[in-house]
N, CA and C atoms as a LAMMPS dump frame, in Angstrom:
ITEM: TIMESTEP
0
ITEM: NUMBER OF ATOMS
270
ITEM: BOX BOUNDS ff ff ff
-5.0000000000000000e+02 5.0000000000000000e+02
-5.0000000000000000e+02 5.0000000000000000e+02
-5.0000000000000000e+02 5.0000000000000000e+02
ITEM: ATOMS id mol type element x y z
1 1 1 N 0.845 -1.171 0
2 1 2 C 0 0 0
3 1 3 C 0.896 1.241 0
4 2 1 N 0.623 2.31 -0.534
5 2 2 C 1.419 3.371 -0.955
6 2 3 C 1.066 4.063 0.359
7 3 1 N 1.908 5.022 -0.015
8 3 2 C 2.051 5.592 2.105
9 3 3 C 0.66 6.738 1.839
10 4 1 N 0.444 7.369 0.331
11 4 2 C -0.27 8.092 0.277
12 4 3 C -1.676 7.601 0.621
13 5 1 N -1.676 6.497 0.587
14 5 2 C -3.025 5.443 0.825
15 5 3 C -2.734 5.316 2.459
16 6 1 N -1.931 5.075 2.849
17 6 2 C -1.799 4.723 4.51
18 6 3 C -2.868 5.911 5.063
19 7 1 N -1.904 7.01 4.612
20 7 2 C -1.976 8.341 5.198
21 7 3 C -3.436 9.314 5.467
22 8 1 N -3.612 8.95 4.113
23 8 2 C -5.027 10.111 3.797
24 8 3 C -6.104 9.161 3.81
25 9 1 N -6.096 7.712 3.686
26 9 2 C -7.758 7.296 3.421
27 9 3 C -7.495 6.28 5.221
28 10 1 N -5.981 6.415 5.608
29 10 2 C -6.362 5.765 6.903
30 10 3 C -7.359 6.862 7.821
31 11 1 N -6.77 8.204 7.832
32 11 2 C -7.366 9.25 8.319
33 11 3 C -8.971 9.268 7.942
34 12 1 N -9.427 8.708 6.655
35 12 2 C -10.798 8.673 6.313
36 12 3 C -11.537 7.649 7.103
37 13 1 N -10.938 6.734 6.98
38 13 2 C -11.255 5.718 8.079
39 13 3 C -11.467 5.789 9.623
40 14 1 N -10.775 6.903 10.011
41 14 2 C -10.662 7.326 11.387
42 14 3 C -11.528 8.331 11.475
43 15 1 N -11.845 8.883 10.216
44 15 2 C -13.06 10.186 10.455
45 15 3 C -12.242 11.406 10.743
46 16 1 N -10.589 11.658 10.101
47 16 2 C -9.934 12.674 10.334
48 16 3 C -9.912 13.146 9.195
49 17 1 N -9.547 14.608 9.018
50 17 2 C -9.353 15.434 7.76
51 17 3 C -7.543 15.108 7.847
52 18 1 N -7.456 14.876 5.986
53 18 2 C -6.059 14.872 5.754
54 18 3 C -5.842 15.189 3.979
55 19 1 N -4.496 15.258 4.132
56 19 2 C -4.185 15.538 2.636
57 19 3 C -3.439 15.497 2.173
58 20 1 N -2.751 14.603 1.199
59 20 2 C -1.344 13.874 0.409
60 20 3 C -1.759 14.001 -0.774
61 21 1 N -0.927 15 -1.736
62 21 2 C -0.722 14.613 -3.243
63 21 3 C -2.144 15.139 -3.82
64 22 1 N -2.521 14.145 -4.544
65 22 2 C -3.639 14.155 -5.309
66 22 3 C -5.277 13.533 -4.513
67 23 1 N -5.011 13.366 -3.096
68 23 2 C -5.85 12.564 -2.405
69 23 3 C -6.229 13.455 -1.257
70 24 1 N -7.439 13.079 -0.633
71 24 2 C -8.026 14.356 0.312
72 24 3 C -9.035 13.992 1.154
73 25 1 N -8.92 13.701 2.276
74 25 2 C -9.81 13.145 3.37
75 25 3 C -10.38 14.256 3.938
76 26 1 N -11.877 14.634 4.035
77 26 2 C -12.537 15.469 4.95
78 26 3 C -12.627 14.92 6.659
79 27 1 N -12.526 13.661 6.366
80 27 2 C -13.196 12.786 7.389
81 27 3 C -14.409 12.538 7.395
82 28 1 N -15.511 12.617 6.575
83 28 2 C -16.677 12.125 5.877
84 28 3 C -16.413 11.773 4.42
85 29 1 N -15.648 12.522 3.71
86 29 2 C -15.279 12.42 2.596
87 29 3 C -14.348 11.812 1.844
88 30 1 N -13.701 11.194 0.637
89 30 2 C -12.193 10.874 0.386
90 30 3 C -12.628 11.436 -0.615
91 31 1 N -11.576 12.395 -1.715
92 31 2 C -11.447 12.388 -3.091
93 31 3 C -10.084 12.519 -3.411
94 32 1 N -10.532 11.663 -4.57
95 32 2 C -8.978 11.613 -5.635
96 32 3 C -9.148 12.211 -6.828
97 33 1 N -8.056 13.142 -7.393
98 33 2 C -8.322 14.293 -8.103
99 33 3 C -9.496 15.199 -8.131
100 34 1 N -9.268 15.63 -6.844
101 34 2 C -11.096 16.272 -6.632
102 34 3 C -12.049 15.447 -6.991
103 35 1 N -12.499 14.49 -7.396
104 35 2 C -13.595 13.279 -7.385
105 35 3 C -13.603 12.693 -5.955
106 36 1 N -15.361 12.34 -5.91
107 36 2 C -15.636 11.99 -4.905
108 36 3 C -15.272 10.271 -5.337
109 37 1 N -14.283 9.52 -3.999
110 37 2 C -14.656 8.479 -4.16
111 37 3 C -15.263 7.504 -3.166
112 38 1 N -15.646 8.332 -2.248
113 38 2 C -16.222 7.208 -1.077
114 38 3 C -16.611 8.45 0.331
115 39 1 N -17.651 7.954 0.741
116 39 2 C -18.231 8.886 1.507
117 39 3 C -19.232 8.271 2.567
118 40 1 N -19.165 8.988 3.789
119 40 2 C -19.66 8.206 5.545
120 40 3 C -20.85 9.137 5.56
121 41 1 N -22.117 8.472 5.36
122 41 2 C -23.504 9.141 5.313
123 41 3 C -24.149 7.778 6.303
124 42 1 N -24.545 8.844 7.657
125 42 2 C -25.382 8.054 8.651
126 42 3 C -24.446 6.648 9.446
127 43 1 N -22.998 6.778 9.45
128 43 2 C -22.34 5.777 9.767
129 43 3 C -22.242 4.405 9.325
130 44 1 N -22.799 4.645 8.005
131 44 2 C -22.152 3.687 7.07
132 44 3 C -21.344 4.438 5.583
133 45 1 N -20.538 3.468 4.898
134 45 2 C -19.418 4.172 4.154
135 45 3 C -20.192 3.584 2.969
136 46 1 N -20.074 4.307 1.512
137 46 2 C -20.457 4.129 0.51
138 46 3 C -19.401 4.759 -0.535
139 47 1 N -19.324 3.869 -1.488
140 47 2 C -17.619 4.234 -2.816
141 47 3 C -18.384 4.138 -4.213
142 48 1 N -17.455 4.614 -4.673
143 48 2 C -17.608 5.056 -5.981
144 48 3 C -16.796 4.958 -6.853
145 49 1 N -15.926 4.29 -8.007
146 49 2 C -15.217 5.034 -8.718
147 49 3 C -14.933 6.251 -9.836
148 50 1 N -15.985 6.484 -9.193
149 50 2 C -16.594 7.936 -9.95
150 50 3 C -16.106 8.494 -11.859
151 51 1 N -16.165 6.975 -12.108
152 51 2 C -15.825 7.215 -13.823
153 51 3 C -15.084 6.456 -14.017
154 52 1 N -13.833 6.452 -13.136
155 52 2 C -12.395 6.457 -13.522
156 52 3 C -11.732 5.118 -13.017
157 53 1 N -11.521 3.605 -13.732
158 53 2 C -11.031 2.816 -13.633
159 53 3 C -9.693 2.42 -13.791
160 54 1 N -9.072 3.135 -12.824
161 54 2 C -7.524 3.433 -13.015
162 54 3 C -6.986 2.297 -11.956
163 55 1 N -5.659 2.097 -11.835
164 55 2 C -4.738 1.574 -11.053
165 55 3 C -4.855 2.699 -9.532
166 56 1 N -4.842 4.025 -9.512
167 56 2 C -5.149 4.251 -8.575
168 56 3 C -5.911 4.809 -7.4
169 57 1 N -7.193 4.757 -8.597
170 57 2 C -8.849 4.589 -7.836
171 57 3 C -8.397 3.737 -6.913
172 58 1 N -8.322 2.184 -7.701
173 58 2 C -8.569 1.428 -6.802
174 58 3 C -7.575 0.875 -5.94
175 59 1 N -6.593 1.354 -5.746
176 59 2 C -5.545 1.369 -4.105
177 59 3 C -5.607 2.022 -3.28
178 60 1 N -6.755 3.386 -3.708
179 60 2 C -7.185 4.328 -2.716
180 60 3 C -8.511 3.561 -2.193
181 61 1 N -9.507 2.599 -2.77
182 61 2 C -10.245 2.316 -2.654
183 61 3 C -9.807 1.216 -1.423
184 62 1 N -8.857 0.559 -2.226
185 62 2 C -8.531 -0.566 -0.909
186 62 3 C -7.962 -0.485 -0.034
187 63 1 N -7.356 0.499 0.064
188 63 2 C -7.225 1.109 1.506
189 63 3 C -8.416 1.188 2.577
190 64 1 N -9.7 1.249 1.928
191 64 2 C -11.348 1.224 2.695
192 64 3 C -11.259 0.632 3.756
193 65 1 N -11.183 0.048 5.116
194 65 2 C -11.695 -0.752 5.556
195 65 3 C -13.189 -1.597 5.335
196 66 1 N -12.963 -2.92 5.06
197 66 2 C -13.8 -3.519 4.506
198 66 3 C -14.304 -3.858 2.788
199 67 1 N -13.198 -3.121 2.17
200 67 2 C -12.951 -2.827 0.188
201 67 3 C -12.152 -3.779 0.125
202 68 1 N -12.281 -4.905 -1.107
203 68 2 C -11.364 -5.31 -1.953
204 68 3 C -11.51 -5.569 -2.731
205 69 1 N -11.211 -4.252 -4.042
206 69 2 C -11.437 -4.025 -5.708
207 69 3 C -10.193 -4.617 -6.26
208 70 1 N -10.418 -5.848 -6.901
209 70 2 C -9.517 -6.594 -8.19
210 70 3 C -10.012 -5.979 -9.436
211 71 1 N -9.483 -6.548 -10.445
212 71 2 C -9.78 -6.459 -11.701
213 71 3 C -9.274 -7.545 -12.547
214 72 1 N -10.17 -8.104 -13.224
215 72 2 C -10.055 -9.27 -13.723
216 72 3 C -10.793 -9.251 -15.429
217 73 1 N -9.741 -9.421 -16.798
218 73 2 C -10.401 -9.261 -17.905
219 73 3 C -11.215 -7.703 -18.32
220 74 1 N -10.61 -7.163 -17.624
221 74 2 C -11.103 -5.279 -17.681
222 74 3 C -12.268 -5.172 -17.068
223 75 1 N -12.712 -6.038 -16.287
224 75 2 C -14.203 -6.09 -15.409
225 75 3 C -13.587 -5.73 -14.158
226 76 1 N -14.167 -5.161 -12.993
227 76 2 C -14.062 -5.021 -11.391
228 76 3 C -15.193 -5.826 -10.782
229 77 1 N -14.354 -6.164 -9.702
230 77 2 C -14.712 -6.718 -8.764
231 77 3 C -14.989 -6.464 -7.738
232 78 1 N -15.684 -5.801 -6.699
233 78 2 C -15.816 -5.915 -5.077
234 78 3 C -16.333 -6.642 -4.556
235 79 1 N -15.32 -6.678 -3.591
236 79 2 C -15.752 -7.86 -2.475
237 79 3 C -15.92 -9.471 -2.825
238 80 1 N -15.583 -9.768 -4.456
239 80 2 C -15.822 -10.954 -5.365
240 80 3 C -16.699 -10.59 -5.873
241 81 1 N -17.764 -9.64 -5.819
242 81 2 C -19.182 -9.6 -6.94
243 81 3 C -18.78 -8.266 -8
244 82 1 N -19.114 -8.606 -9.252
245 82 2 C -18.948 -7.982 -10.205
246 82 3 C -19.434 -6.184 -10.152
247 83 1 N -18.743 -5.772 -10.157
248 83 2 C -19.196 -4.047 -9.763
249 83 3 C -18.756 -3.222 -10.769
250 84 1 N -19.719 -2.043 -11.092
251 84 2 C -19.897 -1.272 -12.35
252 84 3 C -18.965 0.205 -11.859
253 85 1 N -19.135 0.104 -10.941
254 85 2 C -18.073 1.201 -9.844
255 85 3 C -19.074 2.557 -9.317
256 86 1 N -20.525 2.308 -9.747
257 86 2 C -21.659 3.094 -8.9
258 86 3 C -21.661 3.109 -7.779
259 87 1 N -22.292 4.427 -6.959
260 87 2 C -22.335 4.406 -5.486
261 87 3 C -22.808 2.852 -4.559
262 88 1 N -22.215 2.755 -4.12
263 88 2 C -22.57 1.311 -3.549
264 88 3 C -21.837 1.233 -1.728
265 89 1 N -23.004 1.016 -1.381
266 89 2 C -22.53 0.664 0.554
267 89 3 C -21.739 -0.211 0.865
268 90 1 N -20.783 0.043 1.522
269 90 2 C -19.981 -1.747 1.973
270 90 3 C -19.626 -1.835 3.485
């Protein structure tokens, strides 16, 4: 895991504001390149890859507690079930 992932989406996880690089924790919020990619509404967390099926959407993604986006044949995966990268609860 890249430290920029430690750093800013551990802080998201903790519900702290932080900010490395291209990545940006409100502590309700995470975005990468100003895109929203995952967000704490009512104390549950909900992600997104908000378009963009890159290599590092999804290491910011798996940094989530409780996320694990593969990619397999240019399809994604969470959690093992096939995902389109729409808002979705986990």
């Amino acid at each position: 895991m890249r430290l920029i992932t430690e750093k800013v989406v551990g802080a998201f996880n903790s519900g702290r504001p932080a900010r490395s690089g291209n990545t940006k924790s409100t502590g309700n919020e995470l975005f990468l390149h100003n895109n929203l990619i995952a967000r704490r509404i009512n104390g549950k967390v909900e992600i997104s890859n908000a378009g963009w099926s890159s290599n590092t959407t999804k290491e910011r993604l798996n940094g989530i507690s409780g996320v694990s986006v593969c990619q397999k044949n240019f399809d994604w995966f969470l959690n093992g079930k096939k995902w389109d990268g729409s808002w979705i609860a986990v």
